[in-house]
N, C-alpha and C positions, 0 to 999 in steps of 0.2 A: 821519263814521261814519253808516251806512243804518240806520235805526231799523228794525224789524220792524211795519209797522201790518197789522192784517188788518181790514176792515170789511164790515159790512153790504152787501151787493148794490145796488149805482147805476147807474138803468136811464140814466144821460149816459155808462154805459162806450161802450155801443152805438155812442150820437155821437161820441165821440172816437174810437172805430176808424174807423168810416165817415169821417172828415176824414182821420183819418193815412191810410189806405187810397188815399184821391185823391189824395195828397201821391205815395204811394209809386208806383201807378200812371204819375204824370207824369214820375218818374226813371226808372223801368224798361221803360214803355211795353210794347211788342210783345215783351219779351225776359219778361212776367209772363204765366203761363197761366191763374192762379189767385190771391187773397190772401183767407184766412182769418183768421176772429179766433180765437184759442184761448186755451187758459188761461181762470182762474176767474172772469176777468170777463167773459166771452164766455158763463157758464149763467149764467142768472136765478135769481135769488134763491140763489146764491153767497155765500158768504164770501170775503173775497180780499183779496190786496196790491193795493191801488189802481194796479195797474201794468198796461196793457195789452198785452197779448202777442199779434202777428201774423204771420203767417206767409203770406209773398209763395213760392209755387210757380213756380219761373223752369224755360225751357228749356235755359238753359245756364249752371251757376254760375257758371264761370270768369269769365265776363263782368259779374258782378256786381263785382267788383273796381274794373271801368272808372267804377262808379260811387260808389266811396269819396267822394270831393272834393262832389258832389253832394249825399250824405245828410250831410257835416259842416254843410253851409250851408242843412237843417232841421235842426240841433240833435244829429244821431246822432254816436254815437263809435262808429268801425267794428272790429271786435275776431278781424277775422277767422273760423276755424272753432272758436273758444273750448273746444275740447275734443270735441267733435263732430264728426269727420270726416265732410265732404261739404258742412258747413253754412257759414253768413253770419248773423254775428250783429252785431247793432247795438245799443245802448243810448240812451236818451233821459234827461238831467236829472241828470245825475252821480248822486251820492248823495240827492236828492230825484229818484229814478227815475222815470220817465211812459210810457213806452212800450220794448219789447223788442222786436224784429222776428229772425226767426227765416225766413231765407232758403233752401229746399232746393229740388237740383232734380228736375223732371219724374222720379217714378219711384222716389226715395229713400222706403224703409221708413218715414225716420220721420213724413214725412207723416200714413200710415196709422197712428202710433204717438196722435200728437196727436189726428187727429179721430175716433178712436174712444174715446179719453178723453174727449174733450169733449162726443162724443154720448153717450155711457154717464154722462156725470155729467147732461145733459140728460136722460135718458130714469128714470133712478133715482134717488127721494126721496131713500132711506135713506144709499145712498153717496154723493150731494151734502151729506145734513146731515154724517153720520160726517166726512164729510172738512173740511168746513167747522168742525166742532168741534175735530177733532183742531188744524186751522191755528191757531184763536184760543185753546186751552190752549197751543200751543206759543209764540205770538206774547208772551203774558201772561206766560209762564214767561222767553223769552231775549229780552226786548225790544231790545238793545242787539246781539245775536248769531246774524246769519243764517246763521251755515255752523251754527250750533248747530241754529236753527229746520228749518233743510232737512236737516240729517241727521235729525234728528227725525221729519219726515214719509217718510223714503225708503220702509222699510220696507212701508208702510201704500202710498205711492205704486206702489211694483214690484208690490203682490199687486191694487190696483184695474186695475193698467192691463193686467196679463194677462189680467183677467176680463172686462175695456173689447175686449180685443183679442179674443175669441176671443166674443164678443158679436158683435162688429162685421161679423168674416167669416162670420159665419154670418149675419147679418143680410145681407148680399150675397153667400153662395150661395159661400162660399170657405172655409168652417167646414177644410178638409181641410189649410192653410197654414200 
C-alpha cells in the first residue's frame, strides 16, 4: 500500500532529476527534443510527494515503445498511455515510488499544460503555499488513501492550472488560445 507523504521542499529533488535526466537521455538519445522536470519537486520551496516527476518531449512517441525493455533495466515499469491519450508513462520503486516520467510528443497540449503550471507555481508565492497546504491537510487527513488525497486536491488543481494556463499564453504573446 503507497503511503501518502508530503514534505518539505529538498533542494537533492534537483539532483536526482538531473541524474534520471542523463539516464533518460542515453535510452532515448536523438529521438528526445526536450526533458523537463515538473511537478512539485521541480518549484523550490514546494510541498510535495517525494516523487520526482519528468517529462522527456520526444519526436515521435510511437517509438518510445521500442524502448520499454530498456527503461525496465533502470528500474521503470512501463504503463503505457495510463489514461492519457498520446502519453508514455513510467513509474519508478513500486509502491515506495522515486520517480514518474511522463513522455509526450513534440506538439502535445499537454506539454503546455505542465510547464505553465510549474512556472505559475514558480512565479506565485501565495498559489505555491495554498497549494502546498492544501497537499499536507490532505496527506494528514487520507494518509493510507491516494485516490482519496488526489481527488481531494482536483478541484483546487483544475481552477490553478486554468489561471497557470492563460498566465502562461499571455506571458508568450498567445493570451488569444
Amino acid at each position: 500500500m503507497r503511503k501518502v507523504e508530503v514534505t518539505s521542499y529538498n533542494p537533492e529533488w534537483k539532483r536526482k532529476f538531473e541524474k534520471e535526466a542523463k539516464l533518460l537521455r542515453d535510452i532515448f538519445g536523438v529521438l528526445v527534443a526536450d526533458i523537463h522536470h515538473i511537478g512539485s519537486t521541480s518549484v523550490e520551496c514546494m510541498k510535495a510527494k517525494p516523487i520526482i516527476d519528468i517529462m522527456p518531449v520526444v519526436y515521435d512517441i510511437k517509438k518510445v515503445d521500442e524502448k520499454n525493455d530498456d527503461m525496465r533495466k533502470i528500474g521503470y515499469q512501463p504503463k503505457g498511455e495510463y489514461g492519457i491519450p498520446g502519453r508514455r508513462y513510467f513509474r519508478k520503486g513500486g509502491d515506495l515510488r522515486t520517480h514518474h516520467v511522463h513522455i509526450f510528443e513534440f506538439g502535445d497540449n499537454n506539454i503546455e499544460r505542465h510547464l505553465a503550471f510549474r512556472d505559475y507555481l514558480r512565479t506565485y508565492t501565495q498559489a505555491r503555499v495554498d497549494y502546498g497546504n492544501l497537499k499536507t491537510k490532505l496527506a494528514e487527513r487520507f494518509p493510507n488513501d491516494m485516490d482519496s488525497y488526489i481527488e481531494g486536491k482536483e478541484k483546487f488543481v483544475v481552477k490553478l492550472e486554468g489561471e497557470a494556463l492563460k498566465w502562461y499564453r499571455k506571458q508568450s504573446g498567445r493570451e488569444n488560445l
